[in-house]
N, CA, C and O atoms as a DFTB+ gen file, in Angstrom:
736 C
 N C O
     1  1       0.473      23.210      -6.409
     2  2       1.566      22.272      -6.389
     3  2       2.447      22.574      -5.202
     4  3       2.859      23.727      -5.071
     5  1       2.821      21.506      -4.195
     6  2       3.824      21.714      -3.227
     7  2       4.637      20.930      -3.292
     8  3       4.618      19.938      -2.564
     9  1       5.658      21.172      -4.256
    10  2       6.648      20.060      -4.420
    11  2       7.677      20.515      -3.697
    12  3       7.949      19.724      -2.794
    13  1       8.299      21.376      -3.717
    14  2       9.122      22.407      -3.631
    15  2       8.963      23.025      -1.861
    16  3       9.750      23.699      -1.197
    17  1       7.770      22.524      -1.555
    18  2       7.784      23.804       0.028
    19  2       7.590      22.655       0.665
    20  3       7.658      22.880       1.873
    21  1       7.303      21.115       0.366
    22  2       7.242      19.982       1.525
    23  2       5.709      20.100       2.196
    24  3       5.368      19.385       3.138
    25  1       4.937      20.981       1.654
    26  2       3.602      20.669       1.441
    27  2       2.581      19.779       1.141
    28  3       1.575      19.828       1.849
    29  1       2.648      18.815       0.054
    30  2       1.806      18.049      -0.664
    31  2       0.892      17.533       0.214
    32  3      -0.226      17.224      -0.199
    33  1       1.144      17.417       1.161
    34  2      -0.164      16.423       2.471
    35  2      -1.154      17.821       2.627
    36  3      -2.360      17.942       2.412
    37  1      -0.465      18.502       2.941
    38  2      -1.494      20.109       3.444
    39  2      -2.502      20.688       2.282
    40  3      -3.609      21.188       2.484
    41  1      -1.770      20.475       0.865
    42  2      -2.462      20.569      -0.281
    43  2      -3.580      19.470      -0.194
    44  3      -4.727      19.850       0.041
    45  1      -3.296      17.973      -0.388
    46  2      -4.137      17.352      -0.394
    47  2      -5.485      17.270       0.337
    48  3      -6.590      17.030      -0.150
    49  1      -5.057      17.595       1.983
    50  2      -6.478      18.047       2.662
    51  2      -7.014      19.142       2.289
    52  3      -8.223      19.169       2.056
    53  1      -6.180      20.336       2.148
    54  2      -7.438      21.584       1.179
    55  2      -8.146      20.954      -0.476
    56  3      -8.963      21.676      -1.049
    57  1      -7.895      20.119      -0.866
    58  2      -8.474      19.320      -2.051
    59  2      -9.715      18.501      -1.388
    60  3     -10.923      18.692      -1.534
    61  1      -9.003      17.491      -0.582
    62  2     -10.426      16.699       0.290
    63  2     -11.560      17.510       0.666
    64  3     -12.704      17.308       0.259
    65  1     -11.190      18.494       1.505
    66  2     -12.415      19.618       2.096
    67  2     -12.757      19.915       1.562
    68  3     -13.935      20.041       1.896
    69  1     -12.466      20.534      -0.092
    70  2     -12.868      20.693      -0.418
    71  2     -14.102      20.246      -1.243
    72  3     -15.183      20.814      -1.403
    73  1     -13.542      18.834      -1.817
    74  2     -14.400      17.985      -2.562
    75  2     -15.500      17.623      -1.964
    76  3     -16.599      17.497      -2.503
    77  1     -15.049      17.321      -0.046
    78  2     -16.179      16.801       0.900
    79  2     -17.250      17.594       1.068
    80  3     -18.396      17.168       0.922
    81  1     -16.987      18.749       1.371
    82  2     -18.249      19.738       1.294
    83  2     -18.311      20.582       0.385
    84  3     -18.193      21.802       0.494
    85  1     -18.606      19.601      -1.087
    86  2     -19.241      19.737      -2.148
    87  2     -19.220      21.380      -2.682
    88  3     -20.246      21.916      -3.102
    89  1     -18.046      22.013      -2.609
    90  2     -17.456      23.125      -3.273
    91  2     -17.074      23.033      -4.554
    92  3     -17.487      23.781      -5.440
    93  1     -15.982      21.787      -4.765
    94  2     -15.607      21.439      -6.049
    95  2     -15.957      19.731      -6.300
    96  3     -16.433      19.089      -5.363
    97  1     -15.674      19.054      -7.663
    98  2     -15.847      17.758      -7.523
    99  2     -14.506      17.546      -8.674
   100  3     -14.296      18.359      -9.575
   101  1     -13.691      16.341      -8.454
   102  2     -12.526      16.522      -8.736
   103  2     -12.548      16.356     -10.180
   104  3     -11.551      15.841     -10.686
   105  1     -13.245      16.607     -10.721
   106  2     -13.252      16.468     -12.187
   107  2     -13.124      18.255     -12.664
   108  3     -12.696      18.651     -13.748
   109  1     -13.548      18.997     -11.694
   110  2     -13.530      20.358     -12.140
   111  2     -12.060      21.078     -11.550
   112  3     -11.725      22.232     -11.816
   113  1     -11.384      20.257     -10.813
   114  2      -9.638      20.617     -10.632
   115  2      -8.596      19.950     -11.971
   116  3      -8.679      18.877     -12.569
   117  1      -7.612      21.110     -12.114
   118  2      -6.858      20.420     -12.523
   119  2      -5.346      20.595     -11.590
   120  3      -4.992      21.665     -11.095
   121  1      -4.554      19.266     -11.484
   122  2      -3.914      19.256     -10.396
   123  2      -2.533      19.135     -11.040
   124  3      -1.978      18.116     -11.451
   125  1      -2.320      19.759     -11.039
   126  2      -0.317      19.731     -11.207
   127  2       0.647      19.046     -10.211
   128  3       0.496      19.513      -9.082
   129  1       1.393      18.283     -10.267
   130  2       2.867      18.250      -9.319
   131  2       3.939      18.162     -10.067
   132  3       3.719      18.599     -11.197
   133  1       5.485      17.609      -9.842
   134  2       6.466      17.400     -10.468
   135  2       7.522      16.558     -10.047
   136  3       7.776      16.622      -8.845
   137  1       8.170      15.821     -10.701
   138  2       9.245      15.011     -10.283
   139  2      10.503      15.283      -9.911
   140  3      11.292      15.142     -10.845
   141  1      10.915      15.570      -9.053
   142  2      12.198      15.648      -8.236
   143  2      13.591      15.145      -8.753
   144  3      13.754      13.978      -9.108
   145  1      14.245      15.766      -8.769
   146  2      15.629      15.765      -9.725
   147  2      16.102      14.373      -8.662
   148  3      17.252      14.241      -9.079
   149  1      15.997      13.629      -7.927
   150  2      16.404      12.726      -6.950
   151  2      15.499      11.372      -7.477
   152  3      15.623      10.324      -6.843
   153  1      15.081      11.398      -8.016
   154  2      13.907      10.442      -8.587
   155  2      13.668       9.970      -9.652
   156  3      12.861       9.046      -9.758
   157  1      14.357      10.528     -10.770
   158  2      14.745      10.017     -12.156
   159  2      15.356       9.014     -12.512
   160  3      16.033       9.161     -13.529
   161  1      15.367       7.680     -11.869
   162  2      15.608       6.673     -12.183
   163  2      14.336       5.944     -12.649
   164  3      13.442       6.228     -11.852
   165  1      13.898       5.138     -13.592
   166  2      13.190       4.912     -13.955
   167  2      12.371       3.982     -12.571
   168  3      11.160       3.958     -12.352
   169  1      13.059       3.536     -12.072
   170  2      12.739       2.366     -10.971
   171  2      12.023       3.187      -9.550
   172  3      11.495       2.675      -8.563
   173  1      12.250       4.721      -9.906
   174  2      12.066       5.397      -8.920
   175  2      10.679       6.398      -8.919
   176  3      10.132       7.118      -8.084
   177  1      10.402       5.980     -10.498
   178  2       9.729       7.143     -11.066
   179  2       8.099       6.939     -10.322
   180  3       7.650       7.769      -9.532
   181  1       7.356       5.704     -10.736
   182  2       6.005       5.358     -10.188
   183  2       6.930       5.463      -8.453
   184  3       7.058       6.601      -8.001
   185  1       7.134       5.039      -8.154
   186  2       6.638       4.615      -6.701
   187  2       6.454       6.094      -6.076
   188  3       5.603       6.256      -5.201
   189  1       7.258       7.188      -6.525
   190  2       7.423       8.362      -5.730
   191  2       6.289       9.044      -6.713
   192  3       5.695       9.949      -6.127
   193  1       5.861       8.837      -8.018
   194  2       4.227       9.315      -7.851
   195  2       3.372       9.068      -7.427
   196  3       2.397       9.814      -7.331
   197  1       3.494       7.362      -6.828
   198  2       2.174       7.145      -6.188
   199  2       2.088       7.410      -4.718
   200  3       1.037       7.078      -4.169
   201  1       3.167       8.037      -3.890
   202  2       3.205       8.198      -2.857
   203  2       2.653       9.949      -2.929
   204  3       1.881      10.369      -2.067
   205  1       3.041      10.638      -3.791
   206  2       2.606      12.171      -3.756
   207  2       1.240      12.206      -4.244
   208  3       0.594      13.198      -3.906
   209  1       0.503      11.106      -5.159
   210  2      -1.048      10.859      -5.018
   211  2      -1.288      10.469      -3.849
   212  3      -2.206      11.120      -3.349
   213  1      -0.887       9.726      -3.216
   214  2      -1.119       9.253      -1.924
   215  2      -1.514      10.452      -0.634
   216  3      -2.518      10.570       0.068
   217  1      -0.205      11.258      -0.706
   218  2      -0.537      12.461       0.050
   219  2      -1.526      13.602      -0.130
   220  3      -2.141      14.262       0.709
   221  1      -1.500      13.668      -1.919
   222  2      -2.675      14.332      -2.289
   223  2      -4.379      13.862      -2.079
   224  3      -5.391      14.501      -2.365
   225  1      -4.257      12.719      -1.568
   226  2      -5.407      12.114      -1.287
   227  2      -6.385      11.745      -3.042
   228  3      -7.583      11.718      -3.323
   229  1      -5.454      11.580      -3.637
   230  2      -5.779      11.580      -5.713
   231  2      -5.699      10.354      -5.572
   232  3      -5.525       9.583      -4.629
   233  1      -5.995      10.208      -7.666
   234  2      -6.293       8.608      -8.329
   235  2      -5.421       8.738      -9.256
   236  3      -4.938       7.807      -9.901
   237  1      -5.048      10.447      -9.435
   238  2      -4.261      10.580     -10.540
   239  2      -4.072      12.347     -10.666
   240  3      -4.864      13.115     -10.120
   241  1      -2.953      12.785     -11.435
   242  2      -2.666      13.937     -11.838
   243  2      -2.885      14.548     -12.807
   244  3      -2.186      13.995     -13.657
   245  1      -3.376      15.302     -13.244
   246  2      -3.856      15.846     -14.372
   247  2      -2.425      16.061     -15.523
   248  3      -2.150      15.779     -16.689
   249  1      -1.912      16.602     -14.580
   250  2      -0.352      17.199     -15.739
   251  2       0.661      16.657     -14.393
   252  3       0.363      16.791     -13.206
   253  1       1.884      16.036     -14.916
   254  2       2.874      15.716     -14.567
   255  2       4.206      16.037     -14.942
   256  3       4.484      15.375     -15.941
   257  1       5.095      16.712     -14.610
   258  2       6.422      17.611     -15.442
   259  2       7.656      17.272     -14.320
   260  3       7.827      17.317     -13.102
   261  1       8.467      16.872     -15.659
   262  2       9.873      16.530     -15.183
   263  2      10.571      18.002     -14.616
   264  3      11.024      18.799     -15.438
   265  1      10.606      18.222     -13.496
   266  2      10.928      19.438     -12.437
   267  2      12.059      19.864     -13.453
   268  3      11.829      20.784     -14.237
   269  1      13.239      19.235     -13.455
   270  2      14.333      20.003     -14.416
   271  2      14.981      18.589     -14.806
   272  3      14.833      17.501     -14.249
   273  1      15.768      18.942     -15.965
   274  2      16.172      17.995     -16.639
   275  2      17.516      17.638     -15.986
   276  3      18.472      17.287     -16.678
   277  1      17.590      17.741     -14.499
   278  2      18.961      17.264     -14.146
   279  2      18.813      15.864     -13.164
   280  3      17.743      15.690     -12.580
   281  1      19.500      15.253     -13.067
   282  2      19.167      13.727     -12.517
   283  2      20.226      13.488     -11.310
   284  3      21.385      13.316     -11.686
   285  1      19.966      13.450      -9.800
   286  2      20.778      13.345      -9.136
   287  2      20.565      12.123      -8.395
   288  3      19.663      11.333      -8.671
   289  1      21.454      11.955      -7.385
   290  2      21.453      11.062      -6.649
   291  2      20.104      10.802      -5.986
   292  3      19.452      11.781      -5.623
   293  1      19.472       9.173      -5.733
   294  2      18.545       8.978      -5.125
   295  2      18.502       9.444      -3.408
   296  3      18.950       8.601      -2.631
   297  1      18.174      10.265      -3.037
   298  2      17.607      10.654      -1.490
   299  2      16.229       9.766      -1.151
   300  3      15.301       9.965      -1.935
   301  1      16.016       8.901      -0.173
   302  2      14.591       8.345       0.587
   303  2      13.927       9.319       0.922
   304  3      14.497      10.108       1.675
   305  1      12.747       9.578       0.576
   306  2      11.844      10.339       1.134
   307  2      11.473      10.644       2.205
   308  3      10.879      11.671       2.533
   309  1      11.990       9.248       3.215
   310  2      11.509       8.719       4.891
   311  2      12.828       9.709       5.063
   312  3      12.714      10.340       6.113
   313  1      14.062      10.038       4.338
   314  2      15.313      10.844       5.238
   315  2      15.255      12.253       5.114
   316  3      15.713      13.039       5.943
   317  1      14.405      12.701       3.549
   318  2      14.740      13.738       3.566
   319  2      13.618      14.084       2.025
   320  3      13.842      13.597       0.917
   321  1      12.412      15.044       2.361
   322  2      11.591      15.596       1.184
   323  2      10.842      16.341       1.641
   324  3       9.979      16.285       2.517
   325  1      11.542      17.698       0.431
   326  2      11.979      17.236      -1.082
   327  2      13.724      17.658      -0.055
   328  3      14.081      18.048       1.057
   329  1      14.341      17.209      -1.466
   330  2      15.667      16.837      -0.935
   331  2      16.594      17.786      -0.762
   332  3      17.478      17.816       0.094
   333  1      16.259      18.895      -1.973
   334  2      17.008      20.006      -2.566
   335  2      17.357      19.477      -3.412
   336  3      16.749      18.619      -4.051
   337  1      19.011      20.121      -3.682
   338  2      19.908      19.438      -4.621
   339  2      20.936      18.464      -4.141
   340  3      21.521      17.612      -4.810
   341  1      21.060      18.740      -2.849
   342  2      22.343      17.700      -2.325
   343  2      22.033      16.590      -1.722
   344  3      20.887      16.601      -1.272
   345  1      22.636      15.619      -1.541
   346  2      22.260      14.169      -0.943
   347  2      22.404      14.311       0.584
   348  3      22.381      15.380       1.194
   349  1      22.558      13.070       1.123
   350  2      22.190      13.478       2.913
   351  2      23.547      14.151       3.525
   352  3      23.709      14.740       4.593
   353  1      24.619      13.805       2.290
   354  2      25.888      14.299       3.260
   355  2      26.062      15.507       2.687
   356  3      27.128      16.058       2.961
   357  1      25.070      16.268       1.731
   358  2      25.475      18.112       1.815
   359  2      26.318      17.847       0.061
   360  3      26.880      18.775      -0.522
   361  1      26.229      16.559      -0.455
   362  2      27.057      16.976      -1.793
   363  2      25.984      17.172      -3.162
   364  3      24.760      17.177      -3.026
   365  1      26.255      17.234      -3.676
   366  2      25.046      17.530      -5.073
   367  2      26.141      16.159      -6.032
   368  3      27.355      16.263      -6.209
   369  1      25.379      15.135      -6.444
   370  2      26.093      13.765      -6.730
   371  2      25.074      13.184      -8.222
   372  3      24.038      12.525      -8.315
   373  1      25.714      13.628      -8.915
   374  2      24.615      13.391     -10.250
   375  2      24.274      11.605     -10.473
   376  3      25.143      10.749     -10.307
   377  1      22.938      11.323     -10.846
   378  2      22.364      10.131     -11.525
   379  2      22.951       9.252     -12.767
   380  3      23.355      10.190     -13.454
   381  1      23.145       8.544     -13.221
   382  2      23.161       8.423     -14.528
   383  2      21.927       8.411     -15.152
   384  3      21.923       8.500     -16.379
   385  1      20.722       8.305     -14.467
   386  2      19.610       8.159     -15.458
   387  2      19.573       9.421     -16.226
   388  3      20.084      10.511     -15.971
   389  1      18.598       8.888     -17.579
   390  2      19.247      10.128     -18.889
   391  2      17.865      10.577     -18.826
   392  3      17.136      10.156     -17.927
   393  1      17.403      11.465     -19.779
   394  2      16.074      12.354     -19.642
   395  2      14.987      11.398     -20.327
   396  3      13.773      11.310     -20.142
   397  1      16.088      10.532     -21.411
   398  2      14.931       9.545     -22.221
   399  2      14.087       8.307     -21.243
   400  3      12.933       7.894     -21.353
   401  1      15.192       7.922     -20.254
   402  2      14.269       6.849     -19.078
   403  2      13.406       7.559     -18.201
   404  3      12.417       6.966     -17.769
   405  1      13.654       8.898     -17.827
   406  2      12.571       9.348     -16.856
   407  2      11.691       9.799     -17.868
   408  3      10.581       9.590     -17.379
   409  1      11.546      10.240     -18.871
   410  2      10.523      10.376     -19.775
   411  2       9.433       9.207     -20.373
   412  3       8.256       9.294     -20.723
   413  1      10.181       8.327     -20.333
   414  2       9.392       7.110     -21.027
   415  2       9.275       6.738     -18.992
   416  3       8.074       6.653     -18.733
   417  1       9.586       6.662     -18.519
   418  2       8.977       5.757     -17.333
   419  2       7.368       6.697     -17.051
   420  3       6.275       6.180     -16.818
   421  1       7.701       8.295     -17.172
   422  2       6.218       8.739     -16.615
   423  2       5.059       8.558     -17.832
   424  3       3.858       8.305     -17.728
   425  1       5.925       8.795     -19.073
   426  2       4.589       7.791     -20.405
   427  2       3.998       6.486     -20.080
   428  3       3.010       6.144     -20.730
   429  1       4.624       5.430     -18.843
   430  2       4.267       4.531     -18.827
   431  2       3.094       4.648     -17.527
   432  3       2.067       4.017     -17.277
   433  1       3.766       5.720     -16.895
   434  2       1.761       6.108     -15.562
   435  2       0.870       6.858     -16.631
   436  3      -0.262       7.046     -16.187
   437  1       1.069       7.370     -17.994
   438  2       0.083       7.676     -18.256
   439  2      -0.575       6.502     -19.085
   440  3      -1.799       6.472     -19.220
   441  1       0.144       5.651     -19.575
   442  2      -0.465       4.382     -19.915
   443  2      -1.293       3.535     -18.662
   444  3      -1.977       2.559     -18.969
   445  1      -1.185       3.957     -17.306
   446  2      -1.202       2.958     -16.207
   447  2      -2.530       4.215     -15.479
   448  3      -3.301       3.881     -14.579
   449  1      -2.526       4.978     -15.826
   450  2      -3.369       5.919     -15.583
   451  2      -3.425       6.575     -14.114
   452  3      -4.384       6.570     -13.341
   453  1      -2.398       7.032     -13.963
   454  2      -1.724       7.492     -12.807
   455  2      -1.715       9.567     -13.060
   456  3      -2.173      10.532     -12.449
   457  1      -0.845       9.316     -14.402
   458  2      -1.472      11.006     -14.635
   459  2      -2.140      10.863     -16.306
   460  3      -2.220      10.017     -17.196
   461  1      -2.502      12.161     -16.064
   462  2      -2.961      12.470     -17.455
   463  2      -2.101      12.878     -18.608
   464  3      -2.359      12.266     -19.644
   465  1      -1.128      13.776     -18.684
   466  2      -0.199      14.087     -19.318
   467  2       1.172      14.194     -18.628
   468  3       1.488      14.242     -17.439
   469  1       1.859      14.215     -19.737
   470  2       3.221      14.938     -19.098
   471  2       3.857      16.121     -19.641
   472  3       3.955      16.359     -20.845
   473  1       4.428      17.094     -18.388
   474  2       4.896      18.056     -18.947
   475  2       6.099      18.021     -18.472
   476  3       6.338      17.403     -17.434
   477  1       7.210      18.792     -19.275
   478  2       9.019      19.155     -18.842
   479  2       9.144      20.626     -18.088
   480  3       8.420      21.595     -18.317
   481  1       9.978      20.579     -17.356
   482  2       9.859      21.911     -16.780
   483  2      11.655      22.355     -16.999
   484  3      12.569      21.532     -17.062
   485  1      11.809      23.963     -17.091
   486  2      13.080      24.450     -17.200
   487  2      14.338      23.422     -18.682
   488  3      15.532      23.346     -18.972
   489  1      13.146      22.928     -19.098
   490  2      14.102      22.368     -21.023
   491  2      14.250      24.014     -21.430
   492  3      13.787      25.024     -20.900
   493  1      15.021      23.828     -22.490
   494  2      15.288      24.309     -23.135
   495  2      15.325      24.128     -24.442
   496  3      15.541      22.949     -24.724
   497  1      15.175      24.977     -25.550
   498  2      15.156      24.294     -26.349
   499  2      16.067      22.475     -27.328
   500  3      15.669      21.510     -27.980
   501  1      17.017      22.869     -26.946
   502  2      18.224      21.076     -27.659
   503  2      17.163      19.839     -26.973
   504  3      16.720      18.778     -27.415
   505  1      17.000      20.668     -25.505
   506  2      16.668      19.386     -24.836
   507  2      15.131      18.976     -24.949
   508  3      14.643      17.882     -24.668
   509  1      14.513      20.062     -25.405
   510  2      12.736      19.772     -26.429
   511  2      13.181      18.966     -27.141
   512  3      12.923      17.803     -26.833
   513  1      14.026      19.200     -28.381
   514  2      14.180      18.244     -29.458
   515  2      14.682      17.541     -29.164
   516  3      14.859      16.819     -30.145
   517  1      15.344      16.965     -27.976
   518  2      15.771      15.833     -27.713
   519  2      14.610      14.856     -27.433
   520  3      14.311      13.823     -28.031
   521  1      13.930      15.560     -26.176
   522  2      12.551      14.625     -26.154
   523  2      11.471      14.472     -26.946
   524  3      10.579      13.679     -26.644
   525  1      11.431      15.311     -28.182
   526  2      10.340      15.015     -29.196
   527  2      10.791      14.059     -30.529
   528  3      10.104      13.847     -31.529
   529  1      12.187      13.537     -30.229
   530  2      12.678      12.882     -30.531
   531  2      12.183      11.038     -30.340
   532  3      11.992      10.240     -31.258
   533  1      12.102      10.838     -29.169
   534  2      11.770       9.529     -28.772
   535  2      10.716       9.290     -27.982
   536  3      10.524       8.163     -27.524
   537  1       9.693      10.588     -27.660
   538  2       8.462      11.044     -26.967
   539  2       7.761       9.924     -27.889
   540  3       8.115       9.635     -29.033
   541  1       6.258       9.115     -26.869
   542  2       5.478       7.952     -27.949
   543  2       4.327       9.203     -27.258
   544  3       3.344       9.484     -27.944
   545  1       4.492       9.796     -26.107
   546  2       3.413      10.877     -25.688
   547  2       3.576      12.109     -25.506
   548  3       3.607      12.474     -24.331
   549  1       3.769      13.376     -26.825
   550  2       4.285      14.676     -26.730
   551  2       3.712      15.278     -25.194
   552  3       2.725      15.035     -24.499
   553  1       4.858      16.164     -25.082
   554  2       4.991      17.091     -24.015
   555  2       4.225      17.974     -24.034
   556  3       4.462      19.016     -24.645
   557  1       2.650      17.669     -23.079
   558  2       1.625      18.953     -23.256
   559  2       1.849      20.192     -22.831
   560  3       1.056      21.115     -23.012
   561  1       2.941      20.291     -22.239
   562  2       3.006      21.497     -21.480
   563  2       5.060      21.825     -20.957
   564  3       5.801      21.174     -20.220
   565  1       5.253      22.833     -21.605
   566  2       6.654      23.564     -21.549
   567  2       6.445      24.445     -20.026
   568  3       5.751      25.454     -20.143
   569  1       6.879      24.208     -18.893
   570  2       7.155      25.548     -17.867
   571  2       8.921      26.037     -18.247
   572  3       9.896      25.379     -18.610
   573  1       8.737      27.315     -17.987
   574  2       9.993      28.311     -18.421
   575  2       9.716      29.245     -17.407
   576  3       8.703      29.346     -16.716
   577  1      10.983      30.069     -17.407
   578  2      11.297      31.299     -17.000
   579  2      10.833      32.237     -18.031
   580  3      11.272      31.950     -19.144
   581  1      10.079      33.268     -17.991
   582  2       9.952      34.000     -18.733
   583  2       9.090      35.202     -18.272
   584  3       7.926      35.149     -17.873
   585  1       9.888      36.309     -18.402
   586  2       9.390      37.370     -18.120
   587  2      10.268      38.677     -18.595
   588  3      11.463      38.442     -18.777
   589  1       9.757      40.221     -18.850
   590  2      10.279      40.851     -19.886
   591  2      12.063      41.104     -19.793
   592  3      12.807      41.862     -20.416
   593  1      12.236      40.400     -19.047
   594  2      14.210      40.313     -18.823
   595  2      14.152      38.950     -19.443
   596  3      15.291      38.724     -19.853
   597  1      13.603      38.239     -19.628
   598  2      13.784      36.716     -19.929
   599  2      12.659      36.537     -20.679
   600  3      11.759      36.018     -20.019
   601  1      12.288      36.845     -22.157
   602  2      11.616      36.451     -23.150
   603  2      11.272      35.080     -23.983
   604  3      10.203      34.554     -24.293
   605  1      12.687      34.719     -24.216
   606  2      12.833      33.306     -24.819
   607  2      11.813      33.547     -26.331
   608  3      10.606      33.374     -26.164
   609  1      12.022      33.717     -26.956
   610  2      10.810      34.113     -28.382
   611  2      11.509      33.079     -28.808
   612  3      10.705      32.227     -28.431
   613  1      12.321      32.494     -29.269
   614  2      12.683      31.582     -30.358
   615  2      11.916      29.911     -29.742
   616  3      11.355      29.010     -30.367
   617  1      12.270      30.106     -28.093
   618  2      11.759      28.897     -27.704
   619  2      10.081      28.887     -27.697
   620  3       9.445      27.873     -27.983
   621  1       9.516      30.042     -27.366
   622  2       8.460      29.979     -27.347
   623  2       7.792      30.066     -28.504
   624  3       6.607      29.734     -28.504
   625  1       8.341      30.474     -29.573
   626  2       7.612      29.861     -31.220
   627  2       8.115      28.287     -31.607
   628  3       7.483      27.687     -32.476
   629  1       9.064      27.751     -31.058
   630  2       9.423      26.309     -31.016
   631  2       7.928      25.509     -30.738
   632  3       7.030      24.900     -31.319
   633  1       8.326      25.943     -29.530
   634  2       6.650      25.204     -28.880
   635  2       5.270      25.677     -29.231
   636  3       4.360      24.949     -28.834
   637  1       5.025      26.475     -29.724
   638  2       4.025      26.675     -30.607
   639  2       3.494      25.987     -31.613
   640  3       2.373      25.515     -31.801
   641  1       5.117      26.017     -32.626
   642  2       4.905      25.414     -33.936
   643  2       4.955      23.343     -33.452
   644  3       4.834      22.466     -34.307
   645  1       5.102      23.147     -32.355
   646  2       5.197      21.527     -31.896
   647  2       3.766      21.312     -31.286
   648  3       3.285      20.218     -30.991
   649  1       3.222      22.430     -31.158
   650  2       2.024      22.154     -30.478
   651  2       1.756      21.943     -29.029
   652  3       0.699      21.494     -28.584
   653  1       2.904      22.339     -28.247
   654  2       3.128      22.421     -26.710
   655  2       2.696      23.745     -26.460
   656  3       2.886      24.784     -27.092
   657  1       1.960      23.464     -25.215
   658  2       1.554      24.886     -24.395
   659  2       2.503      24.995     -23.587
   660  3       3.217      24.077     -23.183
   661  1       2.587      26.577     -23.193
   662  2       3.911      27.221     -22.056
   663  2       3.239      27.622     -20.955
   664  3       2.206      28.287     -20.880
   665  1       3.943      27.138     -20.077
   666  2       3.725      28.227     -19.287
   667  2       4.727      28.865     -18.266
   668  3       5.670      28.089     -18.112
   669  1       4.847      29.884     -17.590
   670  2       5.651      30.686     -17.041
   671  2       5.967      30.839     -15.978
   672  3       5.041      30.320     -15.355
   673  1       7.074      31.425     -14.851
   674  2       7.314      31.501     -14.093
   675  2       8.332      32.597     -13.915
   676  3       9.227      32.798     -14.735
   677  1       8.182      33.220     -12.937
   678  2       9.299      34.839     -12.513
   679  2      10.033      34.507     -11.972
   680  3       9.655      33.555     -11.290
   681  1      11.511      34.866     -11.762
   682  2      12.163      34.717     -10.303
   683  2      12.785      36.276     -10.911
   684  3      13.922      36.741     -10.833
   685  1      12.024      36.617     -11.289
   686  2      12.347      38.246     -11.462
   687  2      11.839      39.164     -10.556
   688  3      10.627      39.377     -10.564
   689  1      12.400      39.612      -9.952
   690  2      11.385      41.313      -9.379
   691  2      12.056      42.518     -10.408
   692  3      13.174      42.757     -10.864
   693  1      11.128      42.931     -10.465
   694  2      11.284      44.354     -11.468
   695  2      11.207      45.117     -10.550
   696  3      10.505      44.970      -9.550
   697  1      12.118      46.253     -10.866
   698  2      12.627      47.590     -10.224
   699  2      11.686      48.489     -10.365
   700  3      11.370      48.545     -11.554
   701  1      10.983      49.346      -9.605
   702  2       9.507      50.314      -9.751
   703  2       9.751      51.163     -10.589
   704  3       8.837      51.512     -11.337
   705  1      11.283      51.850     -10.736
   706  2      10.870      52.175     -12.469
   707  2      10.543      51.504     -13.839
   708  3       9.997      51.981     -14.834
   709  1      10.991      50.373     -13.619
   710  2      10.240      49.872     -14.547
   711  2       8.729      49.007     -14.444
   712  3       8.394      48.372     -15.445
   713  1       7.995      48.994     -13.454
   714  2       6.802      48.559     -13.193
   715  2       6.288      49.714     -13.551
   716  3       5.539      49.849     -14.519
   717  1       6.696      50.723     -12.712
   718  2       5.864      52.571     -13.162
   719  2       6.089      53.325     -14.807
   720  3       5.497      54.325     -15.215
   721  1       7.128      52.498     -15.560
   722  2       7.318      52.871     -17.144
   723  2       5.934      52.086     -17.585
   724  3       5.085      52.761     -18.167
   725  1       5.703      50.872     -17.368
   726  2       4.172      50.301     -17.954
   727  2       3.612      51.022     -17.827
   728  3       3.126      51.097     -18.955
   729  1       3.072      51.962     -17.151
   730  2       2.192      52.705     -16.516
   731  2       2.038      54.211     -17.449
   732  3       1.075      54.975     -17.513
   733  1       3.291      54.282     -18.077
   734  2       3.055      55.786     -18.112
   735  2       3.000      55.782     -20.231
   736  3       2.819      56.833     -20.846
């Protein structure tokens, strides 16, 4: 996934080459990306997936996840992607779109067959039950922070018992005494 590093074209040709000289065939990838806190307007939602299939040189995404549940101002892609958090003049300028329209707009590419599922990224738990609330297509997949400074056990038996898979991410570095305590 290069959502985040302004990659997605560079990804997509290591996918092509790959597929072209018959290494992989795209049925044996599974391809992740995510939606951009700048893009959560429902009106905003397809066009800026079909442009990151576009770059990926895809028909469709395997898993699709709402990047974070915060909704900011629309940034053009032609001015500025990915955007960060702030708009072109340097301010961070929140959306009104709510989590329930960007949720139901990407249920509607998986009706349109654009991705395969959808996943939420950085919820928490209120905001799970918020979306399993009015979800018509549960959330296959939870990404979190989690690592042994950041456990989350209550959320991660949440999603268990809902039937969502997790998965994880560090922005931890551990201190070598404690990498070298595993050890001993």
């Amino acid at each position: 996934m290069g959502l985040d590093y302004g990659n997605e074209k560079e990804c997509g040709q290591g996918v092509k080459r790959a597929i072209d000289e018959g290494i992989v065939k795209r049925s044996d990838l599974f391809i992740t990306s995510k939606l951009w806190n700048t893009f959560h307007e429902k009106e905003r939602v397809e066009p800026i997936v079909r442009k990151q299939l576009e770059w990926w040189g895809l028909e469709y995404f395997d898993l699709f996840h709402i990047h974070f549940p915060i909704a900011l101002e629309y940034v053009d892609p032609a001015d500025s992607y990915p955007s960060g958090w702030t708009n072109l003049q340097g301010k961070v300028v929140q959306s009104k779109a709510t989590i329930q329209e960007t949720y139901q707009a990407l249920e509607a590419l998986v009706d349109k067959g654009l991705i395969k599922s959808v996943g939420v990224s950085n919820f928490q738990g209120a905001l799970l039950i918020d979306v399993l609330r009015y979800a018509r297509i549960r959330p296959a997949v939870m990404q979190i922070e989690h690592h042994p400074y950041l456990v989350q056990n209550e959320l991660l038996r949440f999603a268990k018992e809902q039937g969502i898979a997790v998965t994880a991410y560090s922005t931890c570095i551990f201190p070598i005494n404690f990498i070298v305590s595993l050890f001993i």
